[in-house]
Backbone as JSON Lines, residues from 0, in Angstrom:
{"i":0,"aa":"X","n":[225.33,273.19,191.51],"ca":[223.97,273.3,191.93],"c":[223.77,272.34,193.11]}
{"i":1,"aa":"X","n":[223.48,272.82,194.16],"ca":[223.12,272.11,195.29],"c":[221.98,270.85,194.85]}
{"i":2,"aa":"X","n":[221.91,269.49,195.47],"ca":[221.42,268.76,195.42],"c":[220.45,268.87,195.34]}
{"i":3,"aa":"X","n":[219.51,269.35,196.35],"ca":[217.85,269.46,196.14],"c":[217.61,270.63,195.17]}
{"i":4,"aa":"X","n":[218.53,271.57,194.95],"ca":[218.12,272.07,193.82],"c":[217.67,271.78,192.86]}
{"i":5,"aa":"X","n":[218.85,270.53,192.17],"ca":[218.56,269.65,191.24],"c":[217.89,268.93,191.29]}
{"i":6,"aa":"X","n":[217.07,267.92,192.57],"ca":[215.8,267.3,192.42],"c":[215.17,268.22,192.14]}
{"i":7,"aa":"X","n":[214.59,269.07,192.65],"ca":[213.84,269.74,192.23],"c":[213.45,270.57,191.01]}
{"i":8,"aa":"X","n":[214.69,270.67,190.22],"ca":[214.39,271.14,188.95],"c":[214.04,269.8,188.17]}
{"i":9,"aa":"X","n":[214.85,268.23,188.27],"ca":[214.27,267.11,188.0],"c":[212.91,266.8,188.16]}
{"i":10,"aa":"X","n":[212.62,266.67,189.85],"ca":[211.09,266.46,189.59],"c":[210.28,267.55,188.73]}
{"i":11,"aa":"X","n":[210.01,268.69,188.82],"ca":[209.71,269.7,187.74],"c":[209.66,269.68,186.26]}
{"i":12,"aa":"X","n":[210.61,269.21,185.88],"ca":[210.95,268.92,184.75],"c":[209.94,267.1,184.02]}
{"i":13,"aa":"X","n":[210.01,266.18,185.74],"ca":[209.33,265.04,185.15],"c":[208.02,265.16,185.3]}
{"i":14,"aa":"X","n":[207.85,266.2,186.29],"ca":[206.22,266.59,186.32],"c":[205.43,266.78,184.82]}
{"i":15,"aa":"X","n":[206.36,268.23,184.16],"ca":[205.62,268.55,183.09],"c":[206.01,267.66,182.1]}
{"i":16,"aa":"X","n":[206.71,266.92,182.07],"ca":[206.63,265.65,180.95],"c":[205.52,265.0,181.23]}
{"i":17,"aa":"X","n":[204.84,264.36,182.19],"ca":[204.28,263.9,182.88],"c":[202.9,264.18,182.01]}
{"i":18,"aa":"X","n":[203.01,265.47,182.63],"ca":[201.52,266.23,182.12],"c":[201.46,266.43,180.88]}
{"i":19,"aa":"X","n":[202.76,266.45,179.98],"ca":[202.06,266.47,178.54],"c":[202.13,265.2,177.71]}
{"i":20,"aa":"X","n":[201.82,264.25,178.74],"ca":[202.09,262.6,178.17],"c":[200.68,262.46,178.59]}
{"i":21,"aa":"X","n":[200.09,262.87,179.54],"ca":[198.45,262.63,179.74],"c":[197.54,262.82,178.9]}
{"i":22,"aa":"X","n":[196.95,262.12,178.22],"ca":[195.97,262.14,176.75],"c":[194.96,263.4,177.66]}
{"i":23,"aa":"X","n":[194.77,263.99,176.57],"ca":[193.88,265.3,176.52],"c":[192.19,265.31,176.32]}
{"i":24,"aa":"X","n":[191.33,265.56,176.9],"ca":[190.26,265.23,176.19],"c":[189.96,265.57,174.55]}
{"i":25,"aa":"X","n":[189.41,264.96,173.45],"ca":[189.9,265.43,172.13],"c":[189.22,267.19,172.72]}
{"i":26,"aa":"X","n":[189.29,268.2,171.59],"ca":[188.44,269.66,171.47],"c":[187.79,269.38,170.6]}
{"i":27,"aa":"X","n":[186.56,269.37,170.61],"ca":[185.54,269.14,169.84],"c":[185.3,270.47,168.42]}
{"i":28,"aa":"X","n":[185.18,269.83,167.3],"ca":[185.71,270.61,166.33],"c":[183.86,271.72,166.24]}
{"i":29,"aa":"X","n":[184.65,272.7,165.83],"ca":[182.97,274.14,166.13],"c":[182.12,273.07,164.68]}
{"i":30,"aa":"X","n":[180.93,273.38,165.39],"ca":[179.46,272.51,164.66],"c":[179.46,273.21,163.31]}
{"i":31,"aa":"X","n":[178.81,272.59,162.8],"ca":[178.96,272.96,160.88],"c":[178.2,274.27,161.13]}
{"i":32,"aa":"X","n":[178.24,274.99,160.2],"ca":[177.48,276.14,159.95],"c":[175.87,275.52,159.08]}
{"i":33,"aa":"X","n":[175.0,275.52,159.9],"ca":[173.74,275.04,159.16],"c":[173.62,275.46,157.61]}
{"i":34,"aa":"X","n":[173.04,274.91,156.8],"ca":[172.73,274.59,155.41],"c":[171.74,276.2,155.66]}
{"i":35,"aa":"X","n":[171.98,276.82,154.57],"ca":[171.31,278.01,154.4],"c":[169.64,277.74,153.91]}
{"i":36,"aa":"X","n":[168.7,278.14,154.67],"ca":[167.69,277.62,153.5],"c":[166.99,278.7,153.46]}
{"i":37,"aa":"X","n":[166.2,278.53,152.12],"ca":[165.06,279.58,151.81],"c":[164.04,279.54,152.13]}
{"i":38,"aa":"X","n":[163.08,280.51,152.67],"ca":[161.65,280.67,153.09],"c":[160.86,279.77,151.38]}
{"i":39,"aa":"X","n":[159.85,279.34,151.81],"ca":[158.79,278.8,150.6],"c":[158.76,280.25,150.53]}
{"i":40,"aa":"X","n":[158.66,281.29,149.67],"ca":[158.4,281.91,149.25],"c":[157.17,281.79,148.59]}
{"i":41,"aa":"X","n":[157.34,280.88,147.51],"ca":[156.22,280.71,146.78],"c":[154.75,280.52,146.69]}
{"i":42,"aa":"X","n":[154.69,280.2,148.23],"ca":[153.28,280.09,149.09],"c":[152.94,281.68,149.38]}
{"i":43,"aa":"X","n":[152.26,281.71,149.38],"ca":[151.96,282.68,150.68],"c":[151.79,282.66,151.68]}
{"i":44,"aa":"X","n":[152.23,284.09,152.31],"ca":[152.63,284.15,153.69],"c":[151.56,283.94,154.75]}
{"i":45,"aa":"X","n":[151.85,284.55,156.29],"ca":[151.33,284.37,157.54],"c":[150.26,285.44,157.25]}
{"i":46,"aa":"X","n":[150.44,286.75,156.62],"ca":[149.56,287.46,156.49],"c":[148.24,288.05,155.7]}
{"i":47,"aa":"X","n":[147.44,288.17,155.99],"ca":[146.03,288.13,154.55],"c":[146.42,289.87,154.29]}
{"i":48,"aa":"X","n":[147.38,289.81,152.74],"ca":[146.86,291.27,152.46],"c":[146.06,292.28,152.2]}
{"i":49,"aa":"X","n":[146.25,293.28,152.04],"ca":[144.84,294.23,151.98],"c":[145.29,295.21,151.06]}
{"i":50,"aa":"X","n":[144.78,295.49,150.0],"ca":[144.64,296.61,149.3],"c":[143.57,297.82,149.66]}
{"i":51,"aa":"X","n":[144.73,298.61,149.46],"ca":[143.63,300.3,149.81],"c":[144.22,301.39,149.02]}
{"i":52,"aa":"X","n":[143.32,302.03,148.66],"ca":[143.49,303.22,148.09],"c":[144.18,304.01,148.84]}
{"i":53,"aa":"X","n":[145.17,305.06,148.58],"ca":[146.34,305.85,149.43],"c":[145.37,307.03,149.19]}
{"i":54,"aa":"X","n":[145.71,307.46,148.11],"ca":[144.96,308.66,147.42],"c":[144.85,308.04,145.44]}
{"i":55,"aa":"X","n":[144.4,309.3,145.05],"ca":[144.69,309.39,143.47],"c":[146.2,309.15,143.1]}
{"i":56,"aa":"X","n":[147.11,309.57,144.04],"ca":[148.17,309.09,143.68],"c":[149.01,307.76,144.02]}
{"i":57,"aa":"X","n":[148.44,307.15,144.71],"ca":[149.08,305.71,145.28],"c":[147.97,305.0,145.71]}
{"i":58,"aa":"X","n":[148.26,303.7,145.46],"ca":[147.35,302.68,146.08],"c":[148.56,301.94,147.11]}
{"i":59,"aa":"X","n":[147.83,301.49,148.45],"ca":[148.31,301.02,149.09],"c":[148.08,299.27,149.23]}
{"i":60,"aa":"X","n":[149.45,298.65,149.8],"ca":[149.12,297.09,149.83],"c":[149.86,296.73,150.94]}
{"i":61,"aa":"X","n":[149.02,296.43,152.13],"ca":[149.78,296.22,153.28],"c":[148.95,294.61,154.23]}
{"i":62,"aa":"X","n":[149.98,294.1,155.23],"ca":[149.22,293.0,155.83],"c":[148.36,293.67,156.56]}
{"i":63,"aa":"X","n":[147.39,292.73,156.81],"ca":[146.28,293.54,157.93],"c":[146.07,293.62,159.23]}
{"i":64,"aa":"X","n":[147.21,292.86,159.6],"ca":[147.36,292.93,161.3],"c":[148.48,293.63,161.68]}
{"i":65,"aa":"X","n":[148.57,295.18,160.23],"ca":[149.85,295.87,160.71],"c":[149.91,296.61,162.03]}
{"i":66,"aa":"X","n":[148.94,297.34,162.33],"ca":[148.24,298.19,163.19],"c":[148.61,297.46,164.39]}
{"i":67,"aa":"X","n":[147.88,295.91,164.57],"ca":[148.07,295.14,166.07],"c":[149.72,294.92,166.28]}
{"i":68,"aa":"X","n":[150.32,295.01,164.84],"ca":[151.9,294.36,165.02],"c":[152.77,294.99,165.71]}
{"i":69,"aa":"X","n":[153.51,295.0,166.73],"ca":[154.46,295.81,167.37],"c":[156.35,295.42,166.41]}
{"i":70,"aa":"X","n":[155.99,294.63,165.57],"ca":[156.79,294.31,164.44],"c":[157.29,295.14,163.24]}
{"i":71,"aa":"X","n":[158.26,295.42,162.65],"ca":[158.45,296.01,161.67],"c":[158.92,295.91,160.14]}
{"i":72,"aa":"X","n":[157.82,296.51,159.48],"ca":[157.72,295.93,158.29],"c":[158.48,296.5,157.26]}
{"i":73,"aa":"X","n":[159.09,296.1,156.49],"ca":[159.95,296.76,154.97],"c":[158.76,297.0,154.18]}
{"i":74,"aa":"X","n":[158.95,298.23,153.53],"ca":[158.89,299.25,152.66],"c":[158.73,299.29,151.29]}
{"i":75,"aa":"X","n":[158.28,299.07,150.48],"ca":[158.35,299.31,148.89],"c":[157.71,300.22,148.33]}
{"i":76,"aa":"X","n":[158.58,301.44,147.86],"ca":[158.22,302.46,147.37],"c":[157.81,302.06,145.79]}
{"i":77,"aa":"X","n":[156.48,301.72,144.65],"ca":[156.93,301.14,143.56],"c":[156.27,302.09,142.55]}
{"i":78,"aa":"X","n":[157.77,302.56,141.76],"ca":[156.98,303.45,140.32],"c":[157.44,302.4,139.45]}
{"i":79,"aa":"X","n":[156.03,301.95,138.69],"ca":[156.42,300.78,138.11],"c":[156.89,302.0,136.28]}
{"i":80,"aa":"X","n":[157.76,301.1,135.85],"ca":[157.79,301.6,134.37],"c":[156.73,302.27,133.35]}
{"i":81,"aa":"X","n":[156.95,303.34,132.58],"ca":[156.32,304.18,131.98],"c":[155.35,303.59,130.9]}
{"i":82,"aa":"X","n":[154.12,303.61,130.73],"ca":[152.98,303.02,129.95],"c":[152.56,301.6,130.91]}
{"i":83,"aa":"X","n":[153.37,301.35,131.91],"ca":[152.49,300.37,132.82],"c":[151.36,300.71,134.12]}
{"i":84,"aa":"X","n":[150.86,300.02,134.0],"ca":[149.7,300.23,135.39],"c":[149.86,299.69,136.3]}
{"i":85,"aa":"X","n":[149.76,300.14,137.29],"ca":[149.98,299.28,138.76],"c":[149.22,298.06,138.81]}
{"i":86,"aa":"X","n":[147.82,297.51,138.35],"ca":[147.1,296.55,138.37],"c":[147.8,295.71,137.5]}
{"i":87,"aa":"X","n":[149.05,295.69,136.95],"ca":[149.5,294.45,136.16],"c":[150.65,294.1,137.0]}
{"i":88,"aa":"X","n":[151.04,294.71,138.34],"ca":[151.87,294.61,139.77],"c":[150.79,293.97,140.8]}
{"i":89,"aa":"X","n":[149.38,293.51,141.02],"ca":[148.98,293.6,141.62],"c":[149.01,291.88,142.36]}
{"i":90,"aa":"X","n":[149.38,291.2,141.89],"ca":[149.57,289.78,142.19],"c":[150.7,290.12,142.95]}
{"i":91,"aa":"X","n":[151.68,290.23,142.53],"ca":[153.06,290.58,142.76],"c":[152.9,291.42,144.57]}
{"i":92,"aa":"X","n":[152.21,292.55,144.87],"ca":[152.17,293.38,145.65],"c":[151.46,292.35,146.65]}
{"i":93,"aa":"X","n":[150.56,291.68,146.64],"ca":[149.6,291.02,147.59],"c":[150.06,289.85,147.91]}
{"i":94,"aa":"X","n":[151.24,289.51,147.35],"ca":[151.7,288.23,147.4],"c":[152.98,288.91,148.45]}
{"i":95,"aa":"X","n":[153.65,289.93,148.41],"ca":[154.6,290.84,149.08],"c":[153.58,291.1,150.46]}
{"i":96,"aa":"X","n":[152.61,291.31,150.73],"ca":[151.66,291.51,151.77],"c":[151.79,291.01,152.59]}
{"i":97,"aa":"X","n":[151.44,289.54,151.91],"ca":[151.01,288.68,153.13],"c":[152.34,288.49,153.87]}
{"i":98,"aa":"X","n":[153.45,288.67,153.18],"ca":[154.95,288.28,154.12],"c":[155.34,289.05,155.05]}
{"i":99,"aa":"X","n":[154.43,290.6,154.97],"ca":[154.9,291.39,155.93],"c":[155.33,292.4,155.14]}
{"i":100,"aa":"X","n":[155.5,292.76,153.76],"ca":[155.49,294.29,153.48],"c":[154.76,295.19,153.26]}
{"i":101,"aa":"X","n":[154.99,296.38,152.92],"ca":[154.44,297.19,153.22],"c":[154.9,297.96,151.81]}
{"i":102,"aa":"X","n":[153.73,298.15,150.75],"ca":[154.28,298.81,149.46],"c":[152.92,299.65,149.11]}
{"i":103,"aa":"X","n":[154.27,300.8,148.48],"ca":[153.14,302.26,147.95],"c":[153.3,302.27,146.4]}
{"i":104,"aa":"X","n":[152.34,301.89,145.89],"ca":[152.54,301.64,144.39],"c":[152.19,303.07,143.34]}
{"i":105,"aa":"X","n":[152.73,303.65,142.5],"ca":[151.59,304.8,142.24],"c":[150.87,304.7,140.9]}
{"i":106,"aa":"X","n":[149.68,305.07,141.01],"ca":[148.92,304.95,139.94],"c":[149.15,305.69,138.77]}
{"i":107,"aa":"X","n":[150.19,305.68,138.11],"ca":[150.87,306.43,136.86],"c":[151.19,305.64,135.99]}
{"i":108,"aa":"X","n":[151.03,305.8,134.86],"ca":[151.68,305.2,133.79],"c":[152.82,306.0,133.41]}
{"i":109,"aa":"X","n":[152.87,307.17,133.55],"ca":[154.05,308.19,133.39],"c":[154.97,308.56,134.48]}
{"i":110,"aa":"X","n":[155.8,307.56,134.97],"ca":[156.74,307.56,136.04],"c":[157.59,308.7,136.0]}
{"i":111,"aa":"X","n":[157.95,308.88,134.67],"ca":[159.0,310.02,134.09],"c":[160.34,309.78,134.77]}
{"i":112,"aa":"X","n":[160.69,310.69,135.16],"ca":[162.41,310.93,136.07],"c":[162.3,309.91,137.09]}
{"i":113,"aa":"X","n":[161.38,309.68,138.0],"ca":[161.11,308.97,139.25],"c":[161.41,310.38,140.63]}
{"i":114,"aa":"X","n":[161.26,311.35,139.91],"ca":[160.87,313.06,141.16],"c":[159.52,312.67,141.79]}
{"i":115,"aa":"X","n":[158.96,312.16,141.08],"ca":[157.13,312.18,141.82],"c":[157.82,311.09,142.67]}
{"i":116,"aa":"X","n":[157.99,310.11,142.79],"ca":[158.48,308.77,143.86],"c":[158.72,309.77,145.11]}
{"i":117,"aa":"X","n":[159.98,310.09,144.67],"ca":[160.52,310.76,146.16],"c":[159.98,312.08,147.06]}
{"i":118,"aa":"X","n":[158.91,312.28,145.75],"ca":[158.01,313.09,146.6],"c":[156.67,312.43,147.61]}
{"i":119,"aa":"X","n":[156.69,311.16,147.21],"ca":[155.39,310.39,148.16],"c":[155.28,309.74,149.54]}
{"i":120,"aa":"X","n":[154.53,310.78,150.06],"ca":[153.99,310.6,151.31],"c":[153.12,309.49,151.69]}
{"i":121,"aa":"X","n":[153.46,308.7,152.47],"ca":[152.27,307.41,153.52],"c":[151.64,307.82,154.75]}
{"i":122,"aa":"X","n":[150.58,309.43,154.43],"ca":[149.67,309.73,155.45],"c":[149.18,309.0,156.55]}
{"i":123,"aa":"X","n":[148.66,307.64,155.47],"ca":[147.99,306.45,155.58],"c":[148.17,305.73,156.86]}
{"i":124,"aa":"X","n":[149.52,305.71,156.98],"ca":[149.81,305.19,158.56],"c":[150.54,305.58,159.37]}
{"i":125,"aa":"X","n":[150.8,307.41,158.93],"ca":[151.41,307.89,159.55],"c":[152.78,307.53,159.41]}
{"i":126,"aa":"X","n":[153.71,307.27,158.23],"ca":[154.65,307.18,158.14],"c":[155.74,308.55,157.44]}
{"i":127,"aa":"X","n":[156.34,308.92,158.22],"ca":[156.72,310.13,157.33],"c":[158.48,309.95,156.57]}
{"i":128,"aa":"X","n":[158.45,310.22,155.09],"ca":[159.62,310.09,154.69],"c":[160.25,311.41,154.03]}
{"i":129,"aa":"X","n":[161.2,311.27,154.69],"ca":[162.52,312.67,154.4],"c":[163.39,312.05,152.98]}
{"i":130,"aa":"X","n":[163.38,313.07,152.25],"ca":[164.69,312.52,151.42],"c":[165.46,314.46,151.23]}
{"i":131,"aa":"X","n":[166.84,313.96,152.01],"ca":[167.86,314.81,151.52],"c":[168.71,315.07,150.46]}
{"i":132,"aa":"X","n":[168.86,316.03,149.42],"ca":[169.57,316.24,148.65],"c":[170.82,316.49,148.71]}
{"i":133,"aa":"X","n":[172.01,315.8,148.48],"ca":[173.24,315.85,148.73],"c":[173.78,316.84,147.97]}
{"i":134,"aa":"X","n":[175.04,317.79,148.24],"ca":[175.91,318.37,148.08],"c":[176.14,317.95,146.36]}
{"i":135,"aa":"X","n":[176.41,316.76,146.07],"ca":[177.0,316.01,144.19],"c":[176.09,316.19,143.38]}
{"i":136,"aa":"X","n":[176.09,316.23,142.87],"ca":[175.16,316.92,141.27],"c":[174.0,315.31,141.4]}
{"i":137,"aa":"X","n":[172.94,315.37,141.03],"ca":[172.55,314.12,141.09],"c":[172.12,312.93,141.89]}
{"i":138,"aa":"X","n":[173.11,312.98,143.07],"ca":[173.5,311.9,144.3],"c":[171.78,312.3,145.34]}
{"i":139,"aa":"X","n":[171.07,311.28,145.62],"ca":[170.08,311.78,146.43],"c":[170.54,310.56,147.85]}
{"i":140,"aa":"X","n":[170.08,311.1,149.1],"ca":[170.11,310.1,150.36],"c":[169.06,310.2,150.47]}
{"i":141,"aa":"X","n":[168.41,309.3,150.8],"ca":[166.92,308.76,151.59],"c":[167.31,308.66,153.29]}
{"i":142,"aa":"X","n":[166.8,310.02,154.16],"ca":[166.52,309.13,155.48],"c":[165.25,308.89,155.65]}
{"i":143,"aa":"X","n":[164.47,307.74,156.36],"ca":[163.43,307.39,156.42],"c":[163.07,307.36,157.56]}
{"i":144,"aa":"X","n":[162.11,308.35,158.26],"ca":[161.43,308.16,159.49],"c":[160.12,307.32,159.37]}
{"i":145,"aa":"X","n":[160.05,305.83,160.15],"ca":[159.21,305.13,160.01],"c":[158.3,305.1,160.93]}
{"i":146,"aa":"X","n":[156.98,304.95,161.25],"ca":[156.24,304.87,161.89],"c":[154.61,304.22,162.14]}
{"i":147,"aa":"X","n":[154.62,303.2,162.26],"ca":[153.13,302.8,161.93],"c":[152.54,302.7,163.5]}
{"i":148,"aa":"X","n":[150.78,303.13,163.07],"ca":[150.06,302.84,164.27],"c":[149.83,303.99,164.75]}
């Protein structure tokens, strides 16, 4: 090997020694994953709920600045259990209000199968819900076209 060859693979060689003898800045290790926390739930929320009559068949319980909200609210379709009344849900529903849902309770004590559920319409704010019957004996899909305002 010709002479300056060999410096040159020397210096090269003392270069990158060089460079991996140079302290590194440390890498700063990724930030903790924040502590998970829970909403106070237990308060009530940002919103003052409102109860309204749907029809004879549902009473409605929604926040009251749904209309102004360009926000979107979850859903509770509720057939409460057979020999119960919706007014023994009614703490429960208004306390769900104020957080921002939006629940159709129905006034039955005779829930039966839960067929009347998936038959109920939210005129009320113009929300319209599809439910498709699948192909499997039994199996139902819910698509939900939502819409308020």
């Amino acid at each position: 090997m010709p002479a300056l060859s060999r410096r040159l693979v020397l210096a090269a060689t003392a270069l990158a020694v060089a460079a991996a003898l140079v302290p590194q800045p440390a890498v700063a290790a990724p930030a903790p994953i924040a502590a998970v926390t829970a909403r106070d739930y237990e308060k009530d929320g940002p919103h003052q709920p409102v109860k309204a009559a749907g029809d004879a068949a549902h009473t409605l319980y929604y926040p009251a600045d749904i209309t102004a909200s360009t926000a979107r609210h979850p859903v509770l379709i509720w057939g409460n259990g057979t020999g119960a009344a919706v007014e023994q849900y009614e703490a429960l529903f208004t306390h769900l209000a104020s957080w921002g849902y939006v629940i159709a309770a129905a006034n039955t004590g005779e829930s039966g199968s839960g067929q009347e559920m998936l038959r109920l319409q939210l005129p009320h704010f113009g929300m319209r819900t599809r439910f498709v019957r699948r192909r499997s004996p039994g199996a139902f899909s819910r698509q939900r076209e939502r819409s308020f305002g």
